[in-house]
Structures are given as C-alpha cells and as structure tokens.
N, C-alpha and C positions, 0 to 999 in steps of 0.2 A: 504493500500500500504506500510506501514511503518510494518506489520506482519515478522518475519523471513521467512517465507516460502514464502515468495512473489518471492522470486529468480526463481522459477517454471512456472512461465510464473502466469498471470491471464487475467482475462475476465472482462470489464465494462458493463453492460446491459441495456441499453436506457441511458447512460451517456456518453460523452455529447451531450445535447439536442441543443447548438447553439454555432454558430461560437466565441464567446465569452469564452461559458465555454472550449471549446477546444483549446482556446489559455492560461485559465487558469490553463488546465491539462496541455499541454506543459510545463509552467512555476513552478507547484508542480512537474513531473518527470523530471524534469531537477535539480530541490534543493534536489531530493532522489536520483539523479542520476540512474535513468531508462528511458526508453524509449518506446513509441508504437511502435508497431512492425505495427498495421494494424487498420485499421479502418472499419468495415465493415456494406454495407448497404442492406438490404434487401429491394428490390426492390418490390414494391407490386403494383400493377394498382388500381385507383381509383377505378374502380366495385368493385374487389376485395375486398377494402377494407373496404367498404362502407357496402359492404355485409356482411363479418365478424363481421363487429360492431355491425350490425344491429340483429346478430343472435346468439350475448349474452343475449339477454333480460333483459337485465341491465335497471333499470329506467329512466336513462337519455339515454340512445339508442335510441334516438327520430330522425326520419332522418335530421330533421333540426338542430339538435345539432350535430350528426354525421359530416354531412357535413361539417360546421362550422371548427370540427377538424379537417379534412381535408384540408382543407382549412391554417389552421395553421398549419401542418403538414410538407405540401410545401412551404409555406412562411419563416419556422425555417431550413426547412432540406436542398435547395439548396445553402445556404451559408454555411456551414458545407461540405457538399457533395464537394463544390469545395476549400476548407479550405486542406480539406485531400485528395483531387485529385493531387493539387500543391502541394503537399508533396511526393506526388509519395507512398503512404500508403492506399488509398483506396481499398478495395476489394467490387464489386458489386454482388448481388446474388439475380437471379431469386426468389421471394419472393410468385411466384403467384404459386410455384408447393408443393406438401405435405409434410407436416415437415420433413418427412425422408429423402428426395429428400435435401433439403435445407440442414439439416444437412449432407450429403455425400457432395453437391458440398464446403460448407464451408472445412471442414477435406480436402478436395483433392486440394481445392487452398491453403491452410494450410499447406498441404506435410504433413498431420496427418495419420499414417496407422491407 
C-alpha cells in the first residue's frame, strides 16, 4: 500500500478475514491517508461451497474438515459483513453463479467498463 502506484486504485484478496483486522486496515489507511472504496462479499451457499471444496481433492478435503471451515467461515465472516454494511461500503455478489458471471456483476457494480 505504501508502493507509488498505489494511487491507481488496488485490490485486497481474502484480507480482511475478521472484524478486527478490518478495523486494523481502517486504522493503517487512515496513517497513509487512503481509503476503501468497497468491500466486497461473494456470497456463496453452503452446498455450494461444501461442494467446491470437496472437488479439489486436496488431502485434507475431508467432508468433516470441510464442514468444520464452514463453519468458521460464518462465524468470522458475519461480523465483518456487518463491520462494512455500517459503513455503507459493502458490495454483495451472487457467489453461487460462474466466475465470468461474478466477474461482470463485480465490474458493473464497480461502474468498471
């Protein structure tokens, strides 16, 4: 964040993970004097997600360890979710449709051509 080309806008990817570090991000782009513009959540349904994990074939993709994350998943993400709701910075996005799809509605709430 402190890069010259940072003025360009950028992007955080799974950060932050909890109401916490998002109050700690507040507090480092307030001492570089930047700001979030948006926070955004991709909204994915427990099948969904459950299923996706499960069809990485990763060794720990054990439905019980799956679930487990899931489980912490929602227990991290709806304090955050309403961290940057009251902020009026959230953006919500259909998580359950194909990445192309996700990526147009992100860009068009974005006002990205």
């Amino acid at each position: 964040l402190r890069q010259p080309d940072i003025n360009c806008d950028w992007v955080l990817e799974g950060y932050p993970r909890t109401a916490f570090q998002a109050e700690e991000l507040d507090f480092l782009l307030d001492n570089l004097e930047q700001k979030l513009d948006w926070a955004i959540y991709l909204q994915v349904s427990e099948a969904v997600m459950v299923s996706r994990s499960l069809g990485r074939s990763l060794p720990d993709d054990q439905p019980e360890i799956v679930q487990r994350r899931v489980e912490l998943f929602y227990d991290r993400t709806i304090p955050i979710l309403e961290y940057y709701d009251r902020r009026r910075c959230l953006l919500t996005i259909n998580g359950d449709q194909s990445p192309d799809m996700v990526l147009q509605n992100i860009l068009t709430l974005l006002s990205v051509p």
